[in-house]
C-alpha positions as CSV (number, residue, x, y, z in Angstrom):
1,X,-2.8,-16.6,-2.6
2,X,-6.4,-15.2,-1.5
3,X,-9.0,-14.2,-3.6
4,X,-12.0,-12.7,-3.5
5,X,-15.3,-12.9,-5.7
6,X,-17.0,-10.2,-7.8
7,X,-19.5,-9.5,-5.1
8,X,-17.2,-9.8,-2.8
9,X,-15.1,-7.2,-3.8
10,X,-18.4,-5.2,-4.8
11,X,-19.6,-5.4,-0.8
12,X,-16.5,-4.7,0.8
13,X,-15.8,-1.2,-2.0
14,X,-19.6,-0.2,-1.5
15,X,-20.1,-0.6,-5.5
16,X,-22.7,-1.9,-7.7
17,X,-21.3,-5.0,-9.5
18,X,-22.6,-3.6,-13.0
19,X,-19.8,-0.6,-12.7
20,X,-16.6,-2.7,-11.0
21,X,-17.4,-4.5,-14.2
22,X,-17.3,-1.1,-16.3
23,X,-14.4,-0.8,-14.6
24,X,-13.0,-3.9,-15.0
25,X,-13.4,-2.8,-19.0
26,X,-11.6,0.0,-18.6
27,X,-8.7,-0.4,-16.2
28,X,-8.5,-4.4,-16.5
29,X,-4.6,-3.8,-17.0
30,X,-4.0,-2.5,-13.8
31,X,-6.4,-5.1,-11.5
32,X,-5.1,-8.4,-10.4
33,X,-7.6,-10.8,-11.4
34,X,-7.5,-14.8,-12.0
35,X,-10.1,-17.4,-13.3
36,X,-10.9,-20.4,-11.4
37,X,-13.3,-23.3,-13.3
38,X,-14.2,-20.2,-15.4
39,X,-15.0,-17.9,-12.6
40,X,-13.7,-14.3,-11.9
41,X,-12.0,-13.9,-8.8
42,X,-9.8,-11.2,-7.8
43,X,-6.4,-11.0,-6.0
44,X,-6.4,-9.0,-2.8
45,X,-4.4,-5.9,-3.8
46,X,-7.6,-5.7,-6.6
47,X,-9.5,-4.4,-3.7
48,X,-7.0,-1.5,-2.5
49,X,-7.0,-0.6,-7.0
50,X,-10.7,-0.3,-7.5
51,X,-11.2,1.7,-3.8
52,X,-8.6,4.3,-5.7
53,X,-10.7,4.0,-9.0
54,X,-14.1,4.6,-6.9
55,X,-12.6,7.5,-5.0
56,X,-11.3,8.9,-8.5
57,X,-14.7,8.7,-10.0
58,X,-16.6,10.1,-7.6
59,X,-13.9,13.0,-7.1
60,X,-15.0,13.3,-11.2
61,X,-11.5,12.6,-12.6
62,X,-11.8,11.3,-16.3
63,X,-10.6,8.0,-17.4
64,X,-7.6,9.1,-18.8
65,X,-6.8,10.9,-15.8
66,X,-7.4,7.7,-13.4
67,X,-5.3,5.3,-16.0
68,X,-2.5,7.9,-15.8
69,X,-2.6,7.6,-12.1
70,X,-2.3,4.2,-11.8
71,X,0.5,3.7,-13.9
72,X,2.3,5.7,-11.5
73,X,0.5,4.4,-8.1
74,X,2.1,1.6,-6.2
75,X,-0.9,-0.4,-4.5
76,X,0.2,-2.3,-1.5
């Protein structure tokens, strides 16, 4: 399995780490995340689900909205 760090993840999306982790609050559910020696890391497919939650933010959808869309999404 790869993995990718926090600001890994937060350099390849283009995103400040303070709102992955705002996102991370919100949409946890739906991002593929493990914890090594109690560190963050994310699973690859994490980076293809917060690209779709940036692009649904900045298109203004509300939280709701984006949480309904991933429940019907397949990421891939």
């Amino acid at each position: 399995m790869y993995v990718i760090s926090l600001i890994g993840i937060s350099k390849v999306i283009e995103a400040p780490v303070h709102q992955i982790k705002k996102w991370i609050q919100l949409f946890g559910s739906y991002i593929p995340m493990t914890s090594m020696d109690q560190i963050l890391y994310f699973e690859i497919e994490a980076v293809h689900i917060l690209s779709f939650i940036k692009e649904k933010m900045e298109e203004e959808y509300d939280w709701t909205e984006i949480e309904n869309l991933l429940q019907h999404t397949v990421f891939g």
